[in-house]
C-alpha positions as CSV (number, residue, x, y, z in Angstrom):
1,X,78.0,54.4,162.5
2,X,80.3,56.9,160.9
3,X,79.2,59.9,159.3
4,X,78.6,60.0,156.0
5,X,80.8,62.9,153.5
6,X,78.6,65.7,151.3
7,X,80.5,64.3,148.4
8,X,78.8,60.8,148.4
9,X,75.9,62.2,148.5
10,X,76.3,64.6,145.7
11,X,78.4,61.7,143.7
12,X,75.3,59.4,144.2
13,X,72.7,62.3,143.6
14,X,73.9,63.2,140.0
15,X,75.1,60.0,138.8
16,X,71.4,58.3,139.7
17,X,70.1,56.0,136.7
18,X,66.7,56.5,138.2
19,X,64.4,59.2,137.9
20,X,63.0,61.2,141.1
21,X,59.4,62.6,140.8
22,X,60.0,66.1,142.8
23,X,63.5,67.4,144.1
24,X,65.6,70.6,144.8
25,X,68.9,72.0,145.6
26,X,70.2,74.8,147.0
27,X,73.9,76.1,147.7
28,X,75.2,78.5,149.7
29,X,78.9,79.4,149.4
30,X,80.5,81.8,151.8
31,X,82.8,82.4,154.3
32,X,81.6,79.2,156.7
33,X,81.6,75.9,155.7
34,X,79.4,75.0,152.1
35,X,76.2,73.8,152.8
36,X,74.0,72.0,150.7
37,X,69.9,71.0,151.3
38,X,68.2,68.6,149.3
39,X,64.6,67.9,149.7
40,X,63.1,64.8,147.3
41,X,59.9,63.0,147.3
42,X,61.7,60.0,146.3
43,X,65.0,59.0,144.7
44,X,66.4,55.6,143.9
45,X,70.2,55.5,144.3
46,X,72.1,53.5,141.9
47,X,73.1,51.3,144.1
48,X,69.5,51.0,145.4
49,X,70.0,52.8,148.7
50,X,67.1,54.7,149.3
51,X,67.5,58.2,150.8
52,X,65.4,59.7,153.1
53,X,62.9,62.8,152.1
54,X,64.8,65.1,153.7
55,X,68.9,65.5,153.9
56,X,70.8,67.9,155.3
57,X,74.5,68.2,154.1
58,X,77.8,69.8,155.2
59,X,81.3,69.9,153.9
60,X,82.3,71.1,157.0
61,X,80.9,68.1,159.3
62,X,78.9,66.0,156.9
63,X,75.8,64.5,158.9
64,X,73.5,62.3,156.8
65,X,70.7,59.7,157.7
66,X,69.3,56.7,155.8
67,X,72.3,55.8,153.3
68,X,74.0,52.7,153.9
69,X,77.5,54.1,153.8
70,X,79.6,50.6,153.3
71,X,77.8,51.1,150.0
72,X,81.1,52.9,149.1
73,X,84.4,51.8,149.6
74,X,86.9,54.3,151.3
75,X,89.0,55.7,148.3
76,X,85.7,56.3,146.2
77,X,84.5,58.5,149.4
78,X,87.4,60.7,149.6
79,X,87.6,61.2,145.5
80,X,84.0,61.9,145.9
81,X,84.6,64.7,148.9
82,X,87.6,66.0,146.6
83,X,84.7,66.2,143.8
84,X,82.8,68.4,146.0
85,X,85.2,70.3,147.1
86,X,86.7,71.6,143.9
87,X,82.4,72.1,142.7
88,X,83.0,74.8,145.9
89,X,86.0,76.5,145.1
90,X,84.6,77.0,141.5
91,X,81.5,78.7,143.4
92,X,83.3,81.0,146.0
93,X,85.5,81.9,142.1
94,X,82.7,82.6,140.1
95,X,80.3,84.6,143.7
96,X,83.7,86.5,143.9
97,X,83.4,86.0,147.7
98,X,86.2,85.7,150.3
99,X,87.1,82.6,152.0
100,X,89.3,82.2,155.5
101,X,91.8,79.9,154.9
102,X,94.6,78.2,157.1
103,X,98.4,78.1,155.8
104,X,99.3,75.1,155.8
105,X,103.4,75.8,154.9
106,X,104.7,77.3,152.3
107,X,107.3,76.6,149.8
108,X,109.7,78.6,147.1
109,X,107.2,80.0,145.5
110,X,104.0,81.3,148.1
111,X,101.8,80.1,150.6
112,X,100.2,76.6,151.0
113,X,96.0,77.8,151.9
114,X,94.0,74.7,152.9
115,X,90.3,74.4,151.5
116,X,88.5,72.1,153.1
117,X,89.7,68.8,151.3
118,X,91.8,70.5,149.0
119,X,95.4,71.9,149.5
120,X,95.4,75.9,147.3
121,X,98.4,78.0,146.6
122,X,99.0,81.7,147.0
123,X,102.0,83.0,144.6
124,X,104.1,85.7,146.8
125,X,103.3,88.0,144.6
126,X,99.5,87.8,145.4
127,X,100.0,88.3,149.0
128,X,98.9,92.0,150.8
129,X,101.6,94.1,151.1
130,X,100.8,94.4,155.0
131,X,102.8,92.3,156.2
132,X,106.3,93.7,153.9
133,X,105.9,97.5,155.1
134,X,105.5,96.3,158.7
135,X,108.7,94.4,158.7
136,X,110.6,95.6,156.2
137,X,113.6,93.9,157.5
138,X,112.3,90.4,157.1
139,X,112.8,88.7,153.7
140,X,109.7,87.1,152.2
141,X,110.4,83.2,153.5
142,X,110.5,84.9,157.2
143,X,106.8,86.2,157.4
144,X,105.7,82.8,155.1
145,X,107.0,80.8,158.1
146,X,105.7,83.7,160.8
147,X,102.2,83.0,158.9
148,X,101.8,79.6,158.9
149,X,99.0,78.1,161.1
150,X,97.3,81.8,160.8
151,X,93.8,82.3,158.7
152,X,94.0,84.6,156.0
153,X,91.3,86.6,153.7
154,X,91.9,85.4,150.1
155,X,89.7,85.0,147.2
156,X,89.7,82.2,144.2
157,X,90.9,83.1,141.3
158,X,91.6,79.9,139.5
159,X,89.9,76.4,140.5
160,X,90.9,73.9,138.2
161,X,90.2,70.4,138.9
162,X,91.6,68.6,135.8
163,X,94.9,70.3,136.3
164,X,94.8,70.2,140.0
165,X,95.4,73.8,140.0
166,X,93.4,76.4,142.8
167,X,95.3,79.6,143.2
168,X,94.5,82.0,145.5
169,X,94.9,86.1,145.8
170,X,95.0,88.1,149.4
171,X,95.1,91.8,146.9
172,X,92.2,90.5,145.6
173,X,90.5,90.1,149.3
174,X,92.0,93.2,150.2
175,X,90.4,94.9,147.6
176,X,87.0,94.2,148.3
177,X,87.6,95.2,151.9
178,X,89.4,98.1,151.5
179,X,88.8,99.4,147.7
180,X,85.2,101.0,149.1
181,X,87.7,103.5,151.2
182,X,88.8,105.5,148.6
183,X,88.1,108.2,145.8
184,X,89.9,110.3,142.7
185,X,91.6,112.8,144.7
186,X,92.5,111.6,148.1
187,X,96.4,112.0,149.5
188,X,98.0,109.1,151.1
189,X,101.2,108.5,153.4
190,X,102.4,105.5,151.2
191,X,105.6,103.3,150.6
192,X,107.6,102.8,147.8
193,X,107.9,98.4,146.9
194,X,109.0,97.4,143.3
195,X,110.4,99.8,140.9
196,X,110.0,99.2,137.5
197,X,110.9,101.1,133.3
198,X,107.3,102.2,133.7
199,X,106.9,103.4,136.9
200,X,106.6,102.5,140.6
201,X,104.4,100.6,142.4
202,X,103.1,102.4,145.7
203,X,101.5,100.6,148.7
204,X,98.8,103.0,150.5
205,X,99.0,103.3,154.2
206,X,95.4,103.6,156.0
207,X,94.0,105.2,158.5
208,X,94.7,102.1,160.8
209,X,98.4,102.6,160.2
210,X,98.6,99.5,157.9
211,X,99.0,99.3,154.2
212,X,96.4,97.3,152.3
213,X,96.1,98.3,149.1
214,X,98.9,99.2,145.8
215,X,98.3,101.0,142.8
216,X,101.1,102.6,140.1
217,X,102.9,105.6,139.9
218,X,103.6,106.4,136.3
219,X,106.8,107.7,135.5
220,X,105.2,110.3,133.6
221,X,103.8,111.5,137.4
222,X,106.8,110.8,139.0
223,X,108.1,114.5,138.7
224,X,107.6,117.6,136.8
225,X,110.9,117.2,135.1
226,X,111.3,114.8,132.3
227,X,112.0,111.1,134.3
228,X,114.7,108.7,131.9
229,X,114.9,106.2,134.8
230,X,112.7,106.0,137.6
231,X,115.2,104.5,139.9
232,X,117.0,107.7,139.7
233,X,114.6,109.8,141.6
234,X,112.5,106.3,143.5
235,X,114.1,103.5,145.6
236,X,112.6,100.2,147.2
237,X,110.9,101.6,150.8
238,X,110.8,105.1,150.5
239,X,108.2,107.1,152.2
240,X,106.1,109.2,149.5
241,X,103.1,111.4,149.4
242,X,101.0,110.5,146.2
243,X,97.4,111.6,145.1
244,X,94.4,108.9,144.0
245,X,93.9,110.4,140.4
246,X,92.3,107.6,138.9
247,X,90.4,104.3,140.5
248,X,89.5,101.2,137.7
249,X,87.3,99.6,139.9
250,X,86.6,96.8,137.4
251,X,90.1,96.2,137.0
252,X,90.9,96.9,140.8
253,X,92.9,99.5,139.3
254,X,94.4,102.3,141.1
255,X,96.7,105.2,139.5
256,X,98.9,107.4,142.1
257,X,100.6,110.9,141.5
258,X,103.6,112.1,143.3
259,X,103.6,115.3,140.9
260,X,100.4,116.8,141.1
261,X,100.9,117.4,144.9
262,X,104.0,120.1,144.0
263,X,103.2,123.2,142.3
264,X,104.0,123.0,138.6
265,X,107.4,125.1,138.7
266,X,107.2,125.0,134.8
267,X,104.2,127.2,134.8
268,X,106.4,130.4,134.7
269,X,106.3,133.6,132.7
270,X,110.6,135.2,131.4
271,X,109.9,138.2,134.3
272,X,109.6,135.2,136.9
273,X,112.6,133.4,135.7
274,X,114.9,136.0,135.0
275,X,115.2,138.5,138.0
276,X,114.9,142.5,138.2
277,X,118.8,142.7,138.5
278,X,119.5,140.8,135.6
279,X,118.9,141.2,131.8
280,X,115.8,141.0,129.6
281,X,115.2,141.6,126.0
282,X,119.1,140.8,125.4
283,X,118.5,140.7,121.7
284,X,121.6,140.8,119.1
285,X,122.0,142.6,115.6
286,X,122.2,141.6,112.5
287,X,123.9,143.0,109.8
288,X,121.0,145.0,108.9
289,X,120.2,146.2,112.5
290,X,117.1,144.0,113.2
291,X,117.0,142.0,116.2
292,X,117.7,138.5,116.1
293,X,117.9,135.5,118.9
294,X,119.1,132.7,117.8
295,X,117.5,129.2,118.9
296,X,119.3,127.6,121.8
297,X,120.7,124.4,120.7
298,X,118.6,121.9,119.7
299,X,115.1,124.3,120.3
300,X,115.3,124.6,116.4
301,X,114.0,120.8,115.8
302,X,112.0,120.9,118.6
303,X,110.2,123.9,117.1
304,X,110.3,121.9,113.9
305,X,108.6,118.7,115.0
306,X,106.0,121.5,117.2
307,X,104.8,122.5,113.9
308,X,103.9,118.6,112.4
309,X,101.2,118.4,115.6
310,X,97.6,119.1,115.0
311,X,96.4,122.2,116.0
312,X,100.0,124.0,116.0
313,X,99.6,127.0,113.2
314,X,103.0,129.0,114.2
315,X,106.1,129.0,116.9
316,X,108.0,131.7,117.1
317,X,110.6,133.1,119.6
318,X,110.0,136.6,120.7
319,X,112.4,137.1,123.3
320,X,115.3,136.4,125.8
321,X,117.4,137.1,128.8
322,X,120.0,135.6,131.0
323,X,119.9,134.3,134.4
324,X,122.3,134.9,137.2
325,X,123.6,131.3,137.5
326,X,123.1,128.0,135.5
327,X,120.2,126.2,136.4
328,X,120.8,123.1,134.2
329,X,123.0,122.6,130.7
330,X,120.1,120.6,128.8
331,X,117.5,122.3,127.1
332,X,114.3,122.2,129.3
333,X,111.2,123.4,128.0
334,X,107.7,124.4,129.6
335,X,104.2,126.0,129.3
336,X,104.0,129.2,130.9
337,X,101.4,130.6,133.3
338,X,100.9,134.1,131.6
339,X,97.5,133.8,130.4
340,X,96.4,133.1,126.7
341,X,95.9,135.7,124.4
342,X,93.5,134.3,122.0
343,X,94.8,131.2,120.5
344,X,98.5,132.3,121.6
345,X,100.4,131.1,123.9
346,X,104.0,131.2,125.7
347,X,106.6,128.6,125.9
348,X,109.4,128.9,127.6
349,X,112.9,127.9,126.9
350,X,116.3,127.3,129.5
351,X,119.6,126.3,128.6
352,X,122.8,127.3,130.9
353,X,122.3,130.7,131.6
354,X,119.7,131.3,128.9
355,X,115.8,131.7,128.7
356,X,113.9,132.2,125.2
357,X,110.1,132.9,125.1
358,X,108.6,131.5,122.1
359,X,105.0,132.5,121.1
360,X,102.7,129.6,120.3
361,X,99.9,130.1,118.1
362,X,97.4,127.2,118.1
363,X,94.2,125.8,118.5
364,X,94.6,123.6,121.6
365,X,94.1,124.2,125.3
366,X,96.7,124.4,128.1
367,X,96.4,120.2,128.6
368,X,96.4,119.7,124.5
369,X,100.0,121.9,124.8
370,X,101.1,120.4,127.4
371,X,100.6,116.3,125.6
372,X,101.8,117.6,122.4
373,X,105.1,119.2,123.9
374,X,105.5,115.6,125.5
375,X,105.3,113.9,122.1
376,X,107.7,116.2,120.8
377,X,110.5,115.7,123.5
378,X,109.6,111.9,123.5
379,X,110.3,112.1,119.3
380,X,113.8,114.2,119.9
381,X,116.7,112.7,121.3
C-alpha cells in the first residue's frame, strides 16, 4: 500500500468533528526534513478512519500506519501536502533558522529554491556576494545557471500562502554564519559592488579568502576631503581597506570606514602648513597702520553661518601666510591639531596660495567642531 503524506494527516487531524480525550503535538523545524509526532488516546477522523495511538510523520518520507488512505482522492492529498508545507516555511520564518535548499533554475529575476512541495524564489539581489567577487567576469545569469542543481544556505523571509508568495535570502544565511566573526574596529581587505548618492556598498573578504558579508561606506567616510559624488573617488570592483566602526546586529547592519584608516591631514597647525622658507604673519595695513587680513573668499559667510551654531561664542582670524605652490583653488577648511586653550580653538583656512588661522571660541569639543563645521559647509554653496 502506498505511503501515506504528513499533510493528510494534519488536514484530517485539525479539521476532525470529533473530539479526542488526550492528544499532543510537537514540531521540529530545522535544517532536515519537518517532523511531526502525534501521540492520542483516541481520535475519530471525519471520515471515520480511526488512527492508531501512536503516529509518526515526515514531510520528507511520510510513513503512516492505520489510515485507510483511498479515503482521499489524489488532488485533495497533494493540496493537503502543499498545506503543510507552507505551515513549515512559516516555522523555519518565524525560528529564523536556515534551510538547504536545491535550485531548481532560475529566471530574469533570481533563483528558483525548492522546499519540499513548494517551489521559493531568491531575488538576485538577496544572493551572497561570494559568488560575484570570485568571478567578477561572469554576469549575474552565468553563475544562476553555474548554481543550478547546487544546495544553498538561505533563510525565509516571506511565506505567504494566500498569495503564493515564499521568498528567500542567502545575506540573510550568511549573516547568521558569519556576522558572529566580527567587531567595531576590525580592518578588512574588501571589494567595492554598487555605488550609490549615499555611499558605497563594500563586500568583506574573510579569512578563508571569500567574501560573505556587505555593509556601507558612507560618503561622509569615504575621504577626509569633502565627497560631491562618490563615483568620483569609488568604482564597481575596486580593492579597498575599510574599518568595522559600527555593527546593528538587530538590523544585520554593518557600517565601514575607508577614512579613519588615513591620518586626518586636516588636523594641522599654520607652522605645519606653511614651511620655514616661506612667509608667516603676512599681515597688510590699513590706513591707520593696524594689521588687517582680509577673509579669503567666501570664509566671510562661512564665519557667518559658524556663529548661528550652538555653542559657537566668537570666530576670529588671527593670522596668515602663503604657501610655496597652490594646493587647491576652493576654499578648504579644517580643525587643527594645536591643542585647546580653554574653550578656544584653531581653524584653519586654504585657498590658492593662502592659509588664514581663525581662533574659535566655543563651548564644544573637538567632534562637536568638527559636526558643526560640516553643517556649515553642507548649508554654503
Amino acid at each position: 500500500m502506498p505511503a501515506f503524506t504528513a499533510a493528510t494527516v494534519l488536514s484530517q487531524f485539525f479539521t476532525s468533528d470529533s473530539v479526542s480525550t488526550h492528544h499532543s503535538c510537537c514540531f521540529s523545524a530545522n535544517s532536515s526534513p519537518l517532523h511531526v509526532n502525534f501521540s492520542l488516546s483516541s481520535c475519530l477522523l471525519k471520515r471515520g478512519c480511526l488512527l492508531s495511538p501512536r503516529v509518526s510523520v515526515s514531510t520528507g518520507n511520510a510513513k503512516i500506519d492505520g489510515v485507510d488512505q483511498q479515503s482521499l482522492a489524489p488532488d485533495e492529498i497533494k493540496q493537503d501536502r502543499k498545506s503543510a508545507d507552507w505551515k513549515a516555511a512559516k516555522t523555519y520564518r518565524e525560528r529564523g533558522q536556515i534551510y538547504e535548499g536545491k535550485v531548481e533554475g532560475f529566471n530574469g529575476g533570481g533563483l528558483l529554491i525548492r522546499f519540499y512541495s513548494l517551489v521559493g524564489f531568491l531575488p538576485f539581489p538577496q544572493m551572497s556576494p561570494y559568488y560575484s567577487c570570485k568571478e567578477p567576469q561572469k554576469t549575474i545569469q552565468e553563475i544562476a545557471r553555474d548554481l543550478t542543481g547546487s544546495v544553498l544556505s538561505v533563510k525565509v523571509i516571506q511565506a505567504d500562502e494566500d498569495k503564493r508568495r515564499l521568498i528567500f535570502s542567502e545575506k540573510d544565511a550568511s549573516w547568521l554564519k558569519f556576522s558572529n566573526q566580527i567587531n567595531v574596529g576590525d580592518i578588512f581587505q574588501a571589494r567595492v559592488g554598487s555605488v550609490e548618492d549615499y555611499g558605497a556598498f563594500v563586500h568583506l573578504r574573510f579569512p578563508d579568502g571569500s567574501y560573505h558579508l556587505t555593509g556601507l561606506v558612507h560618503v561622509s567616510e569615504v575621504s577626509w576631503d569633502l565627497v560631491h559624488d562618490v563615483r568620483d573617488i569609488l568604482t564597481e570592483g575596486d580593492d579597498v581597506r575599510v574599518k568595522i566602526i559600527n555593527i546593528d546586529r538587530e538590523k544585520s547592519r554593518i557600517t565601514l570606514s575607508i577614512k579613519q584608516l588615513e591620518e586626518d591631514p586636516l588636523l594641522e597647525t599654520l607652522d605645519k602648513v606653511i614651511h620655514k622658507e616661506a612667509s608667516v604673519d603676512t599681515n597688510s595695513l590699513d590706513s591707520d597702520g593696524n594689521f588687517v587680513i582680509e577673509p579669503l573668499p567666501g570664509l566671510e559667510t562661512i564665519i557667518e553661518e559658524l556663529m548661528q551654531e550652538d555653542g559657537i561664542y566668537d570666530v576670529t582670524i588671527t593670522r596668515q601666510g602663503f604657501e610655496k605652490r597652490v594646493v587647491s583653488q576652493d576654499l578648504q577648511l579644517w580643525l587643527s591639531n594645536a591643542p585647546a586653550s580653554g574653550d578656544q580653538f584653531t581653524l584653519l583656512a586654504r585657498a590658492g596660495r593662502q592659509v588664514q588661522e581663525i581662533q574659535l571660541t566655543t563651548s564644544l569639543n573637538q567632534e562637536g567642531i568638527k559636526r558643526a563645521l560640516q553643517r556649515v559647509l553642507e548649508r554654503v554653496p
